[in-house]
MIDO-327610 format. One record per residue (C-alpha): residue in three letters; x, z, y. Coordinates in nm, 4 decimals, m for minus. Layout:
N
tigu = ALA&X = X&Z = Z&Y = Y
...
***
This chain:
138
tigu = UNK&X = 16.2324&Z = m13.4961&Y = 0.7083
tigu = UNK&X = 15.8998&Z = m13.3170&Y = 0.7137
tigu = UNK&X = 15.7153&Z = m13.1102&Y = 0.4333
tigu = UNK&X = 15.4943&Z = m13.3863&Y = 0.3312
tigu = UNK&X = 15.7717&Z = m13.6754&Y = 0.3419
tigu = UNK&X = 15.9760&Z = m13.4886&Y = 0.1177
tigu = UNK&X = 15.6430&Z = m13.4363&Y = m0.1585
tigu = UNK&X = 15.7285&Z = m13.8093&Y = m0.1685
tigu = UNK&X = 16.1004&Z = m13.8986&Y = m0.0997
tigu = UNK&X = 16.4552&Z = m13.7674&Y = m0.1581
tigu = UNK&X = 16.7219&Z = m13.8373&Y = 0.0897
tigu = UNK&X = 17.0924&Z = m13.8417&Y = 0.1257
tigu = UNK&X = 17.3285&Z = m13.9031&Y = 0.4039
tigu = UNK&X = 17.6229&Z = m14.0546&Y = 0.4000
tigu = UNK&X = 17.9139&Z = m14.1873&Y = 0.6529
tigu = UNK&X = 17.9834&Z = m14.4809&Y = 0.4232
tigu = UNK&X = 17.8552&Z = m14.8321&Y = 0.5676
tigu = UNK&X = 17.5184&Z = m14.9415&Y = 0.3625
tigu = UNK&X = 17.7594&Z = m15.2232&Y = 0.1996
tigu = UNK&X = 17.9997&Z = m14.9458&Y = 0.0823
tigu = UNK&X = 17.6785&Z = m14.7158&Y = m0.0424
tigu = UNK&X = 17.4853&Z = m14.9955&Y = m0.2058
tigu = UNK&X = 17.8109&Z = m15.0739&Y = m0.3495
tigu = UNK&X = 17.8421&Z = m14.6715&Y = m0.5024
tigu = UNK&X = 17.4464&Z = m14.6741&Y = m0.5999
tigu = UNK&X = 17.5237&Z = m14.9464&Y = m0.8077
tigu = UNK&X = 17.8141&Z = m14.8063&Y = m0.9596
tigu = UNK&X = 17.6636&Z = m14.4432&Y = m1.0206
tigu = UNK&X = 17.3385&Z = m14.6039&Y = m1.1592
tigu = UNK&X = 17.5388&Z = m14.7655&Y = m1.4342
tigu = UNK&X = 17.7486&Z = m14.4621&Y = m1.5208
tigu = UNK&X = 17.3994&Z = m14.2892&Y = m1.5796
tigu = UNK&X = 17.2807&Z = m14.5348&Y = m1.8395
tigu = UNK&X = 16.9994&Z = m14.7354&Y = m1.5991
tigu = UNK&X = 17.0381&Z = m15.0804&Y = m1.4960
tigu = UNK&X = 17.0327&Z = m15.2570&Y = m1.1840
tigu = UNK&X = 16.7371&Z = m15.5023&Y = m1.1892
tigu = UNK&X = 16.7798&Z = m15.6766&Y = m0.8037
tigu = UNK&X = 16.9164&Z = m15.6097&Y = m0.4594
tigu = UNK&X = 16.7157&Z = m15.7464&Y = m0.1802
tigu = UNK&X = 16.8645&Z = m15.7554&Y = 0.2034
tigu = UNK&X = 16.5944&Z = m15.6787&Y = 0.3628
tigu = UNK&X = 16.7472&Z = m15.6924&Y = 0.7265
tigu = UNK&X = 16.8516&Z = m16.0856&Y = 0.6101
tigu = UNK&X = 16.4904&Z = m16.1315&Y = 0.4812
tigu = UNK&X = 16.3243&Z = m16.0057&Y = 0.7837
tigu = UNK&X = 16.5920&Z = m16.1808&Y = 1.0491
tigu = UNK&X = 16.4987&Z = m16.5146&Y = 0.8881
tigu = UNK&X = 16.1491&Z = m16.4428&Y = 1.0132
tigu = UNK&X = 16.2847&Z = m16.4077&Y = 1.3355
tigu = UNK&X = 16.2594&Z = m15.9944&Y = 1.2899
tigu = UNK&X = 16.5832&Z = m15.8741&Y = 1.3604
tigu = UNK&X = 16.6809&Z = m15.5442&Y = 1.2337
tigu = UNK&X = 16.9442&Z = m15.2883&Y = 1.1593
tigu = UNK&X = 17.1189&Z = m15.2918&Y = 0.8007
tigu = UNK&X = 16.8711&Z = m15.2184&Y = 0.4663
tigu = UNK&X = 16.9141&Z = m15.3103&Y = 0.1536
tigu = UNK&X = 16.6686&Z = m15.2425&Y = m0.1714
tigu = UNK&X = 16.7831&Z = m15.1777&Y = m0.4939
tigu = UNK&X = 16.5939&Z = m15.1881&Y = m0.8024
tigu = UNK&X = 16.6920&Z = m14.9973&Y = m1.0838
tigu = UNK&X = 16.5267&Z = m14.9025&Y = m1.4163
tigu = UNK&X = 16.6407&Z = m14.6850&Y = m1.7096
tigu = UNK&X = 16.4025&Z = m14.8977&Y = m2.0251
tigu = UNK&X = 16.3395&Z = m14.6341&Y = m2.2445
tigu = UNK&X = 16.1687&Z = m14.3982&Y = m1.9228
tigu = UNK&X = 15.9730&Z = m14.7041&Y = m1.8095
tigu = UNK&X = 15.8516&Z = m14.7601&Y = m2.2168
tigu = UNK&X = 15.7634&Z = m14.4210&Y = m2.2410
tigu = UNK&X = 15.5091&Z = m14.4306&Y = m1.9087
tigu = UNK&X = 15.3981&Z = m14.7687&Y = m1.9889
tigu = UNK&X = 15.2851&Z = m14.6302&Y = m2.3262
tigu = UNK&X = 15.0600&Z = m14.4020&Y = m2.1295
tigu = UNK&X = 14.9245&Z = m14.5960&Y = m1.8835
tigu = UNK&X = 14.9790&Z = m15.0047&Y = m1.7583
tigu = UNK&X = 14.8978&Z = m14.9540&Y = m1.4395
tigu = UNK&X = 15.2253&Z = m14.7300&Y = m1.3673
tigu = UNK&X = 15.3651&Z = m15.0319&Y = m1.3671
tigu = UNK&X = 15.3076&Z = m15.0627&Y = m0.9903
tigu = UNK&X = 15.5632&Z = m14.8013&Y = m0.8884
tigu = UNK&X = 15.8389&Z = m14.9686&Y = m1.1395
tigu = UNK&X = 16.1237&Z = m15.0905&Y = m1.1095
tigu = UNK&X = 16.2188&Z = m14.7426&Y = m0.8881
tigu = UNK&X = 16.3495&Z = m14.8731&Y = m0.5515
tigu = UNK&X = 16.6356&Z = m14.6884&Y = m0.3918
tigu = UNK&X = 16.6478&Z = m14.7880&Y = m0.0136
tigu = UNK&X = 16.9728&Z = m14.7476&Y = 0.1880
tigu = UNK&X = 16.9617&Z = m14.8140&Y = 0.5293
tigu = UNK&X = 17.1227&Z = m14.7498&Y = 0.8570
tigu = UNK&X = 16.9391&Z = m14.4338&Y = 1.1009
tigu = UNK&X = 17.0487&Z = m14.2446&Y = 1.3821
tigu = UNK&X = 17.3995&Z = m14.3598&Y = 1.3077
tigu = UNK&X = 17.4602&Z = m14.2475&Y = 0.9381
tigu = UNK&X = 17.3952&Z = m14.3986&Y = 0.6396
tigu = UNK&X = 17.0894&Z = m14.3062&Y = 0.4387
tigu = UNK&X = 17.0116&Z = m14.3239&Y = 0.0649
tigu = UNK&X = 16.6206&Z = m14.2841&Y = m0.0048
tigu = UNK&X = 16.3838&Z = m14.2977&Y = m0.3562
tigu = UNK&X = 16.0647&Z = m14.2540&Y = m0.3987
tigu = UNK&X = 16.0466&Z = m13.9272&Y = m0.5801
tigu = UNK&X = 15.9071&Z = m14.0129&Y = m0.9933
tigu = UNK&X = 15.7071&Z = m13.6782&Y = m0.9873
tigu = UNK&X = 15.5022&Z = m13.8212&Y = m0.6970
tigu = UNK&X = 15.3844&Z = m14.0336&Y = m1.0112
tigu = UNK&X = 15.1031&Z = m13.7238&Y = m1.1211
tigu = UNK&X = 14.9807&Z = m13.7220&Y = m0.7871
tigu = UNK&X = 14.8295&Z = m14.0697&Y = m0.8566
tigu = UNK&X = 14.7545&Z = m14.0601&Y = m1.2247
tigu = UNK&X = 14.6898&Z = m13.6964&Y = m1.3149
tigu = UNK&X = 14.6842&Z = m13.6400&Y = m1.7087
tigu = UNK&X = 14.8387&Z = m13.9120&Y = m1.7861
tigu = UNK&X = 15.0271&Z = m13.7495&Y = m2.0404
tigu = UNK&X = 15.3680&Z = m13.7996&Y = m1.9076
tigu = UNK&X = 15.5292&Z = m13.4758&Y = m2.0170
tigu = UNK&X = 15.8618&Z = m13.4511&Y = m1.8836
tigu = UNK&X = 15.9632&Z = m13.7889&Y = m1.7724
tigu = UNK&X = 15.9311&Z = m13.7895&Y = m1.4173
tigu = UNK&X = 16.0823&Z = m13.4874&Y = m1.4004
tigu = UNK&X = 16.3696&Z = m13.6291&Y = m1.6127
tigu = UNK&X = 16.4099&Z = m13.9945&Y = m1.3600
tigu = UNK&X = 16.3986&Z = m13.7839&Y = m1.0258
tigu = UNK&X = 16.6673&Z = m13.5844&Y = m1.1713
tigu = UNK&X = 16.8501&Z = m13.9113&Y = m1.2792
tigu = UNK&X = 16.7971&Z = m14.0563&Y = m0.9894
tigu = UNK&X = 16.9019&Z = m13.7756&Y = m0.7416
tigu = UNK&X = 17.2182&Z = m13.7566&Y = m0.9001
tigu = UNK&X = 17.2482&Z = m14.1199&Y = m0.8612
tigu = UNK&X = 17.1932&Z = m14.1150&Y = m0.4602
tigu = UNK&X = 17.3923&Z = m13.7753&Y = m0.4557
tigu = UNK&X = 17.7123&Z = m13.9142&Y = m0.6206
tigu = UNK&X = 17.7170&Z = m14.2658&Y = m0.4452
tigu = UNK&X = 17.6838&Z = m14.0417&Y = m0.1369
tigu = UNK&X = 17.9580&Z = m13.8837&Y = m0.2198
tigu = UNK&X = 18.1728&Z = m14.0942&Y = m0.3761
tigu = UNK&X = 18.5108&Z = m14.2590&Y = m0.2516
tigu = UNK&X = 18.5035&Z = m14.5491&Y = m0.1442
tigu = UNK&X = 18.5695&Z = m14.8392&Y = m0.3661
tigu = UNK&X = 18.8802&Z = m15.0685&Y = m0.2025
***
């Protein structure tokens, strides 16, 4: 992934299927105190459309007391939450994507956030690190 991408995104690879990853992002995102919100299949979505495409799924997750604290500063942050975590099928692997919170203060500069973004994209790497790693669930 290029320089600028990675301003924006963090990555992880996996060999798991994206059934078997989703599966682990789920589970890891509930040992770290968030909560999953939705899953959308995208591939189903877009195939009913008549756009066929390989695997991707979306899931939404959300840890409350994070999104109260940024929603105290400002409303409109509300645009970038719940925080998606993408895992989809590329150049044969497996691959577990977020947008990266800190990428927040790019788009609302003194907003007063302290150290919460910080403190998601931390949560949230561990998250897509973990279920990367993690056995698979039989």
């Amino acid at each position: 992934m290029d320089m600028e991408r990675e301003r924006f995104a963090y990555t992880a690879t996996t060999d798991k299927t994206v059934d078997e990853a989703v599966a682990a992002v789920e589970a890891k995102t509930a040992e770290k105190g968030f909560r999953v919100l939705g899953r959308h299949n995208v591939a189903a979505l877009l195939a009913e459309k008549g756009f066929p495409r390989g695997p991707m799924q979306i899931v939404e997750v959300c840890g409350a007391k994070y999104a109260h604290r940024v929603l105290q500063a400002d409303n409109l942050i509300s645009i970038f939450l719940p925080c998606p975590i993408s895992v989809y099928e590329e150049g044969g692997r497996t691959v577990i994507a977020t947008m990266r919170p800190t990428a927040i203060d790019a788009f609302f500069p003194g907003a007063g956030l302290g150290g919460v973004p910080e403190e998601v994209e931390g949560i949230l790497k561990a998250i897509i690190d973990e279920a990367a790693r993690a056995p698979v669930a039989v």
